[in-house]
TORGU-193137 format. One record per residue (C-alpha): residue in one letter; x, y, z. Coordinates in nm, 4 decimals. Example, Ala and Ser with C-alpha at 12.3 -4.5 7.8 and 13.67 -1.06 7.14 Angstrom:
<sites>
<rest->a	X->1.2300	Y->-0.4500	Z->0.7800>
<rest->s	X->1.3670	Y->-0.1060	Z->0.7140>
</sites>
This chain:
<sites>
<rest->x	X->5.9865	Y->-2.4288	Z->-26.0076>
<rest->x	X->5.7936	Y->-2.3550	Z->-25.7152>
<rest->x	X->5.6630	Y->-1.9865	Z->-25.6127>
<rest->x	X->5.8232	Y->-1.8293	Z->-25.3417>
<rest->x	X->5.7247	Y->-1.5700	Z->-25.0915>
<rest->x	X->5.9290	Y->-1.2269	Z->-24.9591>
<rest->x	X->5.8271	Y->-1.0684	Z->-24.6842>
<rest->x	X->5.9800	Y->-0.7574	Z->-24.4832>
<rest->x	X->6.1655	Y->-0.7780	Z->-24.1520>
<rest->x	X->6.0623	Y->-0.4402	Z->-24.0129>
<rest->x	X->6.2410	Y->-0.3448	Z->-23.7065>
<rest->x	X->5.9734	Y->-0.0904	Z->-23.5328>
<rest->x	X->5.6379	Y->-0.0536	Z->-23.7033>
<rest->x	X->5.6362	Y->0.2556	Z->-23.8787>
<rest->x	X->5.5123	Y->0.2792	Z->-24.2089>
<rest->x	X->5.4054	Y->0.5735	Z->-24.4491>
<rest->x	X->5.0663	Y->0.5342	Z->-24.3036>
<rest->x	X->5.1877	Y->0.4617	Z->-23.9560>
<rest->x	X->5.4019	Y->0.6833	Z->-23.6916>
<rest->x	X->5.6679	Y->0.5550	Z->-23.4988>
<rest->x	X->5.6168	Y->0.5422	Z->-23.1367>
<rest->x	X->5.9355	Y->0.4062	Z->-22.9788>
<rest->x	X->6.3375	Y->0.4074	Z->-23.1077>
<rest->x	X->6.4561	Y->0.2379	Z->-23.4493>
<rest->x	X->6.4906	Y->-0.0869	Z->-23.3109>
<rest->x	X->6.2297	Y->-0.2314	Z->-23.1447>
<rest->x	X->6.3393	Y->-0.6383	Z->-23.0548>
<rest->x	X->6.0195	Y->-0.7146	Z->-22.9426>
<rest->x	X->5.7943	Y->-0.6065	Z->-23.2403>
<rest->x	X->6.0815	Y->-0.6914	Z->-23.5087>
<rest->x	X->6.0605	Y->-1.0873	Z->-23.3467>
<rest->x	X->5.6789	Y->-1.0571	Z->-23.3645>
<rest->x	X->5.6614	Y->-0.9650	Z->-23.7440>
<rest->x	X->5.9374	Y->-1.2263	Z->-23.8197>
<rest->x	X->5.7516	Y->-1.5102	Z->-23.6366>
<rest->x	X->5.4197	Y->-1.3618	Z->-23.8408>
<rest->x	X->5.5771	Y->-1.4377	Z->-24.1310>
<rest->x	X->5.7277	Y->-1.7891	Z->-24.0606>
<rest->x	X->5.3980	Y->-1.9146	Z->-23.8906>
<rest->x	X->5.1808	Y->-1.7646	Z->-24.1933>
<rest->x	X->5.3282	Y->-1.8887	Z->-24.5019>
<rest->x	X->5.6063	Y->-1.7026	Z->-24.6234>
<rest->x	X->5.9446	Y->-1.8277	Z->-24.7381>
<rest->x	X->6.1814	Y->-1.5204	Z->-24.7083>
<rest->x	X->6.1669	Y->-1.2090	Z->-24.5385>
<rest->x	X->6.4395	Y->-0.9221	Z->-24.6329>
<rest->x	X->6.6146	Y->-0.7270	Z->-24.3798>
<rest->x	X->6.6503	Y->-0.3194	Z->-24.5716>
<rest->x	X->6.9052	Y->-0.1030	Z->-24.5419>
<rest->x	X->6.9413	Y->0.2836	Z->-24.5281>
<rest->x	X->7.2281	Y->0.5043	Z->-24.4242>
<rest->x	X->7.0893	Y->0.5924	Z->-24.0993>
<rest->x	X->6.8987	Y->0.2344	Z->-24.0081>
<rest->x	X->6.9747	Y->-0.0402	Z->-23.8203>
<rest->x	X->7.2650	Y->-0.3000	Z->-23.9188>
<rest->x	X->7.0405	Y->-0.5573	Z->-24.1206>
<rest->x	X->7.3225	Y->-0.8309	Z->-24.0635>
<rest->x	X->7.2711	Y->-0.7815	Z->-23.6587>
<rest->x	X->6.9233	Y->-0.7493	Z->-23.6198>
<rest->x	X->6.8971	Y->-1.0751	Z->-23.8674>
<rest->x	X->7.1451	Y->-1.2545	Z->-23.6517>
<rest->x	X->6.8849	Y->-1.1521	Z->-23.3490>
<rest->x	X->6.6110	Y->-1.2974	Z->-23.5826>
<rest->x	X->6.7860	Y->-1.6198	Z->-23.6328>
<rest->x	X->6.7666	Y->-1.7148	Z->-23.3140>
<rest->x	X->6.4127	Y->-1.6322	Z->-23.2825>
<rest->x	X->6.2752	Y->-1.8161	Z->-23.5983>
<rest->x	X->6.3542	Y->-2.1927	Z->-23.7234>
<rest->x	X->6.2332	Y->-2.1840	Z->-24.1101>
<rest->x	X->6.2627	Y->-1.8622	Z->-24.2571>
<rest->x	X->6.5198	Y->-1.7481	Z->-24.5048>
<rest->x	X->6.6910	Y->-1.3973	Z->-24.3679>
<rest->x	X->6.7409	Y->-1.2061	Z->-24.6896>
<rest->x	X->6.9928	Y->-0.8959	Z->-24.5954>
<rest->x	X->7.0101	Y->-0.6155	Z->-24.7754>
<rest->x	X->7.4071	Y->-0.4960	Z->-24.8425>
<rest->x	X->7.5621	Y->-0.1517	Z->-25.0613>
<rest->x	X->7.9128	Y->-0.2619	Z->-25.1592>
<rest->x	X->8.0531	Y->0.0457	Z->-25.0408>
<rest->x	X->8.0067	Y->-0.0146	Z->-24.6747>
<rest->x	X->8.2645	Y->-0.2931	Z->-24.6367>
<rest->x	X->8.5119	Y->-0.4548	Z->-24.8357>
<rest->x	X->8.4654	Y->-0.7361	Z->-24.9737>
<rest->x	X->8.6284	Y->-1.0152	Z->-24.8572>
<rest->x	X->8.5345	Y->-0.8775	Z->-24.5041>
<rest->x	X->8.1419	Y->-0.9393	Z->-24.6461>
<rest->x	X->8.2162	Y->-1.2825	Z->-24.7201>
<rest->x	X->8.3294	Y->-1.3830	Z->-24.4109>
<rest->x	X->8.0757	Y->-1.1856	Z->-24.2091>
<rest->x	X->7.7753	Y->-1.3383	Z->-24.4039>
<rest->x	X->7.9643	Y->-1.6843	Z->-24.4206>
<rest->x	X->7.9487	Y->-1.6524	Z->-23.9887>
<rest->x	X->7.5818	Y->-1.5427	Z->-24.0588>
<rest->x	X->7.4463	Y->-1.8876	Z->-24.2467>
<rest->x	X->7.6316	Y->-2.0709	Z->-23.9888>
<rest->x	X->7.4462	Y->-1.8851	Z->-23.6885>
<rest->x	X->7.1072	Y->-1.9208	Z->-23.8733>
<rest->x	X->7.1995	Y->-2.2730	Z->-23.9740>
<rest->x	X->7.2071	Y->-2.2200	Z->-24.3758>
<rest->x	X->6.9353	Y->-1.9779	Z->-24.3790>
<rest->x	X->7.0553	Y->-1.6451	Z->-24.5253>
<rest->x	X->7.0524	Y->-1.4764	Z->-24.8463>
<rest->x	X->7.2407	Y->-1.1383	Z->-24.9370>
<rest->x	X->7.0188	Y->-0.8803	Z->-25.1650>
<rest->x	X->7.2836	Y->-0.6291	Z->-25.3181>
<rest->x	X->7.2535	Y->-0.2762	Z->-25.3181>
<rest->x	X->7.4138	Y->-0.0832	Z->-25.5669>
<rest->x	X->7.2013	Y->0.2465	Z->-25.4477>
<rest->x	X->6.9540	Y->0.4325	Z->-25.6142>
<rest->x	X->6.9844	Y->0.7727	Z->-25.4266>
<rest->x	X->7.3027	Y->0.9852	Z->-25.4830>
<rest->x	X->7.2608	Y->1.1574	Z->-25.1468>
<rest->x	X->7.1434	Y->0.8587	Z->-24.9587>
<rest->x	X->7.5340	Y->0.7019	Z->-25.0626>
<rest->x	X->7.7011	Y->0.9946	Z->-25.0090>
<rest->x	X->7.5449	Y->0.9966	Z->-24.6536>
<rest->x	X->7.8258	Y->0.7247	Z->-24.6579>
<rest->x	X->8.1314	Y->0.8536	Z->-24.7898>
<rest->x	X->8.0239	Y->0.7174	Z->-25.1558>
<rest->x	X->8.0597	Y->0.9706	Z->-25.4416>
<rest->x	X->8.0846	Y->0.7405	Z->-25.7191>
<rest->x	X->7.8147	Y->0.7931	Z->-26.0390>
<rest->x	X->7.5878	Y->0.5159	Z->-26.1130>
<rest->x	X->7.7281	Y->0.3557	Z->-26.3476>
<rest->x	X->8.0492	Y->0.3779	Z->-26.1323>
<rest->x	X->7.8336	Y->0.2055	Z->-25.8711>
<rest->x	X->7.7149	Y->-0.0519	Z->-26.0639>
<rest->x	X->8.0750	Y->-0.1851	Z->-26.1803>
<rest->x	X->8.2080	Y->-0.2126	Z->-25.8163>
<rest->x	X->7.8554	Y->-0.4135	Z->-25.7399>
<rest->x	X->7.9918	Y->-0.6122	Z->-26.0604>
<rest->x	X->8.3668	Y->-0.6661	Z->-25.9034>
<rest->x	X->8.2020	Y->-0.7109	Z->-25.5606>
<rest->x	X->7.9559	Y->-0.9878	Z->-25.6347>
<rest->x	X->8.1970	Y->-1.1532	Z->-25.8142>
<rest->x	X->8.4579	Y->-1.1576	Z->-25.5437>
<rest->x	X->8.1722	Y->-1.2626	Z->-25.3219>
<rest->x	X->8.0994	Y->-1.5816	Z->-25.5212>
<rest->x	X->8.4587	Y->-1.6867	Z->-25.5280>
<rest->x	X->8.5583	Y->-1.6403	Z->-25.1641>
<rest->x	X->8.2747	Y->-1.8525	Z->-25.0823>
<rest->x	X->8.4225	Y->-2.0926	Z->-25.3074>
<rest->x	X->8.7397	Y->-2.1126	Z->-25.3463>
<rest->x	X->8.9501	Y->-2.3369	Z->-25.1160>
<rest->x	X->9.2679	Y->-2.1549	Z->-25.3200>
<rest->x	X->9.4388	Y->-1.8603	Z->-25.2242>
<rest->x	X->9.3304	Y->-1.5856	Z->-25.5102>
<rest->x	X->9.4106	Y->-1.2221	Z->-25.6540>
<rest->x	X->9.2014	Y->-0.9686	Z->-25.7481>
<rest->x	X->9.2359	Y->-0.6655	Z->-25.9590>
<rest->x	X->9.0064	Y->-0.4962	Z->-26.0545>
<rest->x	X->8.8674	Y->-0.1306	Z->-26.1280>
<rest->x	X->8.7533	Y->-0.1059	Z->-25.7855>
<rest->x	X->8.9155	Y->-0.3472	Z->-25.5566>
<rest->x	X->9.2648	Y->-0.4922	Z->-25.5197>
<rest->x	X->9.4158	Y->-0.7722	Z->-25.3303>
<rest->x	X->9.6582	Y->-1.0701	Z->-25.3188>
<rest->x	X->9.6384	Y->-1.4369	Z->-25.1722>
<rest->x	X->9.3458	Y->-1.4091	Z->-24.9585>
<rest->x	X->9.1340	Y->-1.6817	Z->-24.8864>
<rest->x	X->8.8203	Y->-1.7792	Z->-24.5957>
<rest->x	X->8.8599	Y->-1.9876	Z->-24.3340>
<rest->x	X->8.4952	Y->-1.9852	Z->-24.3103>
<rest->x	X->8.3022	Y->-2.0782	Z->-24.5590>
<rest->x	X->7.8997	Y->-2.0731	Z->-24.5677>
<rest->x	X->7.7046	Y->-2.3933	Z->-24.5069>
<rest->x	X->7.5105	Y->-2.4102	Z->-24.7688>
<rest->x	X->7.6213	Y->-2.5584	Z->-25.0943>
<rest->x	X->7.7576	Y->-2.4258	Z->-25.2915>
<rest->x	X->7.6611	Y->-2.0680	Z->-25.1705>
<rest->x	X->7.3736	Y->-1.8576	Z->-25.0590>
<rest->x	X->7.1911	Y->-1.6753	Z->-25.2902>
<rest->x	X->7.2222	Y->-1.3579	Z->-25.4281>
<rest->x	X->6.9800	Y->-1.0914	Z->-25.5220>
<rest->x	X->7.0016	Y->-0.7893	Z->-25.6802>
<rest->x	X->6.7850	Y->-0.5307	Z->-25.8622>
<rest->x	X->6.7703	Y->-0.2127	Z->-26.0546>
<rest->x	X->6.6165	Y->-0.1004	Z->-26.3912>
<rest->x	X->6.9135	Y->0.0951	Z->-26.6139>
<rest->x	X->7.0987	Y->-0.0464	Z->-26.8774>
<rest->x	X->7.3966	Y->-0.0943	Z->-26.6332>
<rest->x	X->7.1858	Y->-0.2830	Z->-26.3740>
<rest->x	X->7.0402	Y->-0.5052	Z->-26.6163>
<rest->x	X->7.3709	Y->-0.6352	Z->-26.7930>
<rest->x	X->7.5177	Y->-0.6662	Z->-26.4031>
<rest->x	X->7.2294	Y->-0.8267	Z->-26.2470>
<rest->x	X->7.1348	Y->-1.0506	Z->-26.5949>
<rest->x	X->7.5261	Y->-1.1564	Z->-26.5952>
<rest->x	X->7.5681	Y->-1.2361	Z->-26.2193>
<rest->x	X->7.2461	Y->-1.2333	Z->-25.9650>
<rest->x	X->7.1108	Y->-1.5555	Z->-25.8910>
<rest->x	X->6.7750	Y->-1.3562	Z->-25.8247>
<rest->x	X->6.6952	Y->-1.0215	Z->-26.0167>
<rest->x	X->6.4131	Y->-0.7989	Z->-25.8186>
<rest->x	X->6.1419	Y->-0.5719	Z->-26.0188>
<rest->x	X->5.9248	Y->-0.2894	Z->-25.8611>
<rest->x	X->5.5654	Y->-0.4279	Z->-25.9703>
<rest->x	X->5.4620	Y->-0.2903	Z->-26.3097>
<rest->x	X->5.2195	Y->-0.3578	Z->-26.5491>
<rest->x	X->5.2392	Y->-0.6658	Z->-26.6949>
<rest->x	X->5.3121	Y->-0.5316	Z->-27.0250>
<rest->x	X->5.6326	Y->-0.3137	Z->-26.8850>
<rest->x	X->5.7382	Y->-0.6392	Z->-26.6989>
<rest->x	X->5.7251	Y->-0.8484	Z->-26.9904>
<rest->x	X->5.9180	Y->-0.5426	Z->-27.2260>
<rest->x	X->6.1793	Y->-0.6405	Z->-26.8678>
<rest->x	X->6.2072	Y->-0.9644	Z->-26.8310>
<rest->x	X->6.3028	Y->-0.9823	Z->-27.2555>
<rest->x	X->6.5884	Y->-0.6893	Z->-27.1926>
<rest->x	X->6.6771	Y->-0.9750	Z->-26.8929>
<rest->x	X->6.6615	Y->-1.2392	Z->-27.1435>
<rest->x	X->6.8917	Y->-1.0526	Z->-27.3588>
<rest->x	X->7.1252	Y->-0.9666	Z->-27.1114>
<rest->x	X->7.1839	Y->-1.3119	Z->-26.9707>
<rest->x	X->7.2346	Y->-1.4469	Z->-27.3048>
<rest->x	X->7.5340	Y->-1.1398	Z->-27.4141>
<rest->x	X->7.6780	Y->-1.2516	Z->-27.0858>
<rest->x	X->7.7091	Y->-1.6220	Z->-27.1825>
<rest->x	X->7.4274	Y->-1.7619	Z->-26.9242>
<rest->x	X->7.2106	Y->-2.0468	Z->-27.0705>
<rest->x	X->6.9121	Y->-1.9453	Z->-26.8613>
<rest->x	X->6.8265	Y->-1.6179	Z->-26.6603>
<rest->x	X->6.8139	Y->-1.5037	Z->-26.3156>
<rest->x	X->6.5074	Y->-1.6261	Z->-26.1443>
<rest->x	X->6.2816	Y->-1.2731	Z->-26.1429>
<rest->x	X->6.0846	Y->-1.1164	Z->-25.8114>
<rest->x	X->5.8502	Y->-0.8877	Z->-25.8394>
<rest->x	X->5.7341	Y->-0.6474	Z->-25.5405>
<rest->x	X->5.4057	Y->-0.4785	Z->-25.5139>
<rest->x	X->5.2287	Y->-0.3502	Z->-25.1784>
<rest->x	X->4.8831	Y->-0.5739	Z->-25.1099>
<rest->x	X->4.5790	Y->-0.4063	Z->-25.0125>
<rest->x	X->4.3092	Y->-0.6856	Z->-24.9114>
<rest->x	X->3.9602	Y->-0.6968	Z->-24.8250>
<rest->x	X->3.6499	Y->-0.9552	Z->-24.8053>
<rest->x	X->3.4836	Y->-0.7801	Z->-25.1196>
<rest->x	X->3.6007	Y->-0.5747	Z->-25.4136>
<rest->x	X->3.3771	Y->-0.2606	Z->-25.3020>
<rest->x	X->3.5592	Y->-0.2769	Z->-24.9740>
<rest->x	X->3.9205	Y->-0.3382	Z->-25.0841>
<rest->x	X->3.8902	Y->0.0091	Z->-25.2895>
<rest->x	X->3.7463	Y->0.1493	Z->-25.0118>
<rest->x	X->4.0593	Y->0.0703	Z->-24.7753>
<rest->x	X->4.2915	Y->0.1911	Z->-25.0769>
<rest->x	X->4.1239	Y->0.5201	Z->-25.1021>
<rest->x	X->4.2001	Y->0.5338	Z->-24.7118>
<rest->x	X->4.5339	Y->0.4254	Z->-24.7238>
<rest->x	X->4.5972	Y->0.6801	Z->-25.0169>
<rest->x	X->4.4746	Y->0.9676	Z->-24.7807>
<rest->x	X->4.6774	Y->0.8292	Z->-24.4925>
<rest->x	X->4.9562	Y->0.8686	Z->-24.7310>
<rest->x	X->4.8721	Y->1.1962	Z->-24.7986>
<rest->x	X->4.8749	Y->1.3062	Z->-24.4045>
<rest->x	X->5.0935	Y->1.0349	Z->-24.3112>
<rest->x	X->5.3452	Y->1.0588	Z->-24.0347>
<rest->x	X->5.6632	Y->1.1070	Z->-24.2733>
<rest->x	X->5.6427	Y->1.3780	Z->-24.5322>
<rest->x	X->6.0102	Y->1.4062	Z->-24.6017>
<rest->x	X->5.9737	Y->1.0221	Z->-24.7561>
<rest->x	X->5.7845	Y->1.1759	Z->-25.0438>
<rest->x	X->5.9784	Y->1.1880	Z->-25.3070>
<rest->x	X->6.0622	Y->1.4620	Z->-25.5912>
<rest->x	X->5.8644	Y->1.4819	Z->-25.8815>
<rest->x	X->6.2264	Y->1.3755	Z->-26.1007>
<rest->x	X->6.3853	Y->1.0439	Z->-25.9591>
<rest->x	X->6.7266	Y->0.9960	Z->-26.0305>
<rest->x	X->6.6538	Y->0.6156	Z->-26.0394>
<rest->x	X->6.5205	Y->0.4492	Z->-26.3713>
<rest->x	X->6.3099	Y->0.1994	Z->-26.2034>
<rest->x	X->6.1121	Y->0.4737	Z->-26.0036>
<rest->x	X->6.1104	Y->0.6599	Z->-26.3680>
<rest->x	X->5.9498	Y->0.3499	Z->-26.4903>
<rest->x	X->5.6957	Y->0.3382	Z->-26.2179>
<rest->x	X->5.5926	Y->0.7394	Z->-26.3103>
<rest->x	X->5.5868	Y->0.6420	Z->-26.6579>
<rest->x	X->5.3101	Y->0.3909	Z->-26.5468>
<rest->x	X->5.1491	Y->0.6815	Z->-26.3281>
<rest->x	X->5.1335	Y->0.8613	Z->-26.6545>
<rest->x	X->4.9117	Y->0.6076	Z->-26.8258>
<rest->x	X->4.6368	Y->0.5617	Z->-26.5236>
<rest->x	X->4.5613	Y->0.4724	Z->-26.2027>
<rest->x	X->4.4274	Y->0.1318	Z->-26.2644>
<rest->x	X->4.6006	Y->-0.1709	Z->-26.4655>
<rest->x	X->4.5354	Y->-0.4523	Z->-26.5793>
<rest->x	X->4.3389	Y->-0.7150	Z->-26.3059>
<rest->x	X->4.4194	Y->-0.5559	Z->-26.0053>
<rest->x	X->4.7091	Y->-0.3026	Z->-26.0195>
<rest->x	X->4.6697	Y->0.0670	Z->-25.8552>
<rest->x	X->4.9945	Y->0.3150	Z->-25.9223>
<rest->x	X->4.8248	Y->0.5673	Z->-25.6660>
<rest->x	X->5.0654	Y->0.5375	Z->-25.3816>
<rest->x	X->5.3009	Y->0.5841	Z->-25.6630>
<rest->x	X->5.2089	Y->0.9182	Z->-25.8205>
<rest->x	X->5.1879	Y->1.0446	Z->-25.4416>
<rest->x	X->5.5201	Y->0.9600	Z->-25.3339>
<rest->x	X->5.7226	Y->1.0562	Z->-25.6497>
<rest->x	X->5.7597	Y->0.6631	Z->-25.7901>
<rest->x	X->5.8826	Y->0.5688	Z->-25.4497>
<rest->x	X->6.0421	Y->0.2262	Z->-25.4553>
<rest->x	X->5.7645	Y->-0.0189	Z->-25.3590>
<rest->x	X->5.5029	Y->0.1426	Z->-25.4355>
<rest->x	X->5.2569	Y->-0.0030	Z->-25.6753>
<rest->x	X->4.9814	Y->-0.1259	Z->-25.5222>
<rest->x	X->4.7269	Y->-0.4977	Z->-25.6128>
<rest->x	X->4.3589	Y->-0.4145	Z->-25.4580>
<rest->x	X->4.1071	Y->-0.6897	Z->-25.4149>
<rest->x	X->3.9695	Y->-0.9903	Z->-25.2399>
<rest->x	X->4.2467	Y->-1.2319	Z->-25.2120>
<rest->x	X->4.0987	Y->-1.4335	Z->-25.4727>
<rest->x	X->4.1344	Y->-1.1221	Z->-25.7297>
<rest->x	X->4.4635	Y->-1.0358	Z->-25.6254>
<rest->x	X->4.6098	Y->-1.4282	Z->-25.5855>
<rest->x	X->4.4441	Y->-1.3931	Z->-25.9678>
<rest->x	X->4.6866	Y->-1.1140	Z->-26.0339>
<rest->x	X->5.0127	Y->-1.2471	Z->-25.9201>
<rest->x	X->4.9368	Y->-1.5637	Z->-26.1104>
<rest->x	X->4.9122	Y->-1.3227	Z->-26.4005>
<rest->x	X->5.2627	Y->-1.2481	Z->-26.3236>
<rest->x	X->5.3449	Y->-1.6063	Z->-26.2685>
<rest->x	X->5.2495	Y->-1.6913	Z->-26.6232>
<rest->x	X->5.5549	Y->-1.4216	Z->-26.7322>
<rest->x	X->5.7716	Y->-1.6190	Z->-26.5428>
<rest->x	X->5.7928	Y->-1.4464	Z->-26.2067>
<rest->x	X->5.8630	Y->-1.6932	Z->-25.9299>
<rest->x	X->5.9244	Y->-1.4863	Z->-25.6129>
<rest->x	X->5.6562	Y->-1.2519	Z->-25.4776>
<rest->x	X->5.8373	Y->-0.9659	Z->-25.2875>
<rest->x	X->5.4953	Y->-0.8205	Z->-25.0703>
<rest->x	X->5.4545	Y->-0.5563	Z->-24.7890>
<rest->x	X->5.1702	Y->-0.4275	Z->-24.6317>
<rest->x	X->5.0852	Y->-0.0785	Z->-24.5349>
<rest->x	X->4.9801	Y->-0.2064	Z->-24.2110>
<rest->x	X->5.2728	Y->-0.3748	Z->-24.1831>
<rest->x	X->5.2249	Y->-0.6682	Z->-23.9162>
<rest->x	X->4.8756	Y->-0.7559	Z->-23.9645>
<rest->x	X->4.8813	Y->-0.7411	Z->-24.3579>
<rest->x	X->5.1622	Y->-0.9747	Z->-24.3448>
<rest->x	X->4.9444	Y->-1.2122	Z->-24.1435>
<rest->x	X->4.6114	Y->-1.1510	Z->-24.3811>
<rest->x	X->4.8277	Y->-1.1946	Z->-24.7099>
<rest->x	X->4.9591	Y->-1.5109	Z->-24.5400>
<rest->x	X->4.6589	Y->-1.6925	Z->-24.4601>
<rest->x	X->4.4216	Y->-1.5857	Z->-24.7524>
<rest->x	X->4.6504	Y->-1.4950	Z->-25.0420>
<rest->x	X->5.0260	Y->-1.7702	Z->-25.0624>
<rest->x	X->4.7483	Y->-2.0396	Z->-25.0387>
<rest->x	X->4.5726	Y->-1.9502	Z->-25.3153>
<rest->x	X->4.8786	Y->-1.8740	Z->-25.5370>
<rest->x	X->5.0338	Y->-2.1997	Z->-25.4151>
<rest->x	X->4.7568	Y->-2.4242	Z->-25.4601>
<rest->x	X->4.7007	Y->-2.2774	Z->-25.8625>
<rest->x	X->5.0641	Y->-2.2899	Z->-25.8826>
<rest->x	X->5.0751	Y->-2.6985	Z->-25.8021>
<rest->x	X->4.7984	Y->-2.7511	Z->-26.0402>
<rest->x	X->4.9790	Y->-2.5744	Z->-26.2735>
<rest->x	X->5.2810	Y->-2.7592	Z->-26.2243>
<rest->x	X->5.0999	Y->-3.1079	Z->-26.2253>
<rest->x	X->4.9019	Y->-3.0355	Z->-26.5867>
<rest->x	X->5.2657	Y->-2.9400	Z->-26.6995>
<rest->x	X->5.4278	Y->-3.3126	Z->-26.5910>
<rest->x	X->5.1268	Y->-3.4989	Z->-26.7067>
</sites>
């Protein structure tokens, strides 16, 4: 299977290193960093949600009509429409960007960020309504039949969509999360299950509880895995450690202190990520938990630091696990996305076809 490329669709260019200078939603720069993306390599780029942001299904409608190849990847939390309502919307959605979205499901890793919402169930509560949801999902982008639901946390009778995506048989869906709930959801039903970059040996102990997963839920093979990690690239090693030591202090000062986490995540994948802290800075080839430590295991945080041939080295590392999507996201978020696109996906791709070839010879 070929490797594939994520990417983010920011919609103003704020980062944690990086103040924002206009409003939320800035058309012009969030059409920029999409067409960065298509024109430098990458296959997908996802559209994020938060309770306060931007609807990712508008702004990626915008984005379709601004783009011609890329795959629009919107995030979604179940518990901000029903159901069958998301199926149609996203069905309209591949037809306006001509079969190119994907949905990434949310079940929500921050109790106060859901209940910022109207959403006070626990996390495992969560995680069974993402179950019901994405299963609803599949089958009313399916099914030409009138059909019932009822379930724990939906209920209806005889519905059925008029509208049904154009691509065949569905678009995919991706999900992640690293608790024993979110691994027997996303092993039994995601098409694509996303991991915050760890060391290689806590992504292999993953992908096995994966493995395991898929197979107590009946699935002959597993979800195809992403991994995420935050690229920091220069022309030498010497000065890629240099920019990471920079981009650490940036942190530090940066323009949005209240996105530093606490010390005591809720979420088990940003537990995982501490744990990592924990052990050191520095792992295996190329991978820097820095950022990490600073921000209290936030999300995306783990960093690869090197020349692009070092860290196209380290994602084939990852590769060799059986990763095939590379979720990856700058600090400097619009021109990273161009340097990672010209110097790194061609590396990775090229050792990736060899690969491939030695296999079917």
């Amino acid at each position: 299977m070929p490797v594939e490329f994520l990417g983010i669709a920011g919609t103003n260019p704020a980062s944690e290193v990086t103040p924002r200078t206009g409003g939320p939603l800035d058309l012009e720069y969030t059409s920029k960093l999409a067409r960065a993306h298509e024109d430098n390599g990458w296959d997908r780029i996802l559209f994020a949600y938060h309770s306060g942001s931007p609807d990712p299904s508008q702004v990626a409608a915008y984005v379709a009509g601004r783009t011609e190849r890329i795959n629009l990847v919107v995030a979604h939390r179940p518990n901000v429409a029903y159901p069958t309502l998301t199926a149609k919307t996203f069905a309209t959605l591949d037809h306006i960007s001509c079969g190119r979205f994907e949905v990434h499901v949310i079940t929500g890793g921050s109790t106060a960020d859901q209940a910022a919402e109207g959403d006070f169930l626990t996390k495992d509560e969560r995680y069974a309504r993402t179950h019901e949801f994405i299963q609803i999902l599949k089958q009313a982008w399916t099914s030409d039949q009138r059909f019932d639901f009822d379930g724990k946390h939906y209920r209806f009778e005889n519905f059925v969509a008029d509208i049904k995506p154009l691509q065949q048989p569905r678009p995919r869906i991706s999900f992640g999360g690293s608790s024993a709930a979110a691994y027997a959801v996303g092993a039994a039903e995601a098409d694509i299950f996303a991991l915050w970059g760890e060391p290689l040996a806590g992504t292999r102990e993953q992908l096995a509880t994966i493995d395991a997963e898929a197979s107590r839920a009946g699935r002959a093979d597993r979800p195809t895995i992403q991994i995420a990690f935050r690229p920091i690239i220069a022309p030498t090693e010497e000065l890629a450690w240099e920019k990471a030591e920079s981009i650490l202090g940036r942190i530090k000062n940066g323009p949005a202190p209240t996105r530093l986490r606490s010390k005591t995540p809720e979420n088990s994948g940003s537990q995982r990520l501490l744990k990592a802290v924990a052990e050191g800075e520095r792992h295996d080839r190329a991978l820097w938990t820095a950022p990490t430590g600073v921000t209290g295991g936030g999300g995306n945080s783990t960093a690869l630091v090197g020349t692009p041939d070092t860290i196209a080295a380290a994602l084939l590392d990852y590769y060799d696990l059986g990763i095939r999507i590379f979720s990856a996201r700058g600090y400097d978020i619009y021109d990273d996305a161009i340097d990672f696109g010209r110097y790194v996906i061609p590396l990775v791709r090229s050792e990736v076809a060899h690969r491939e070839q030695r296999k079917a010879s």
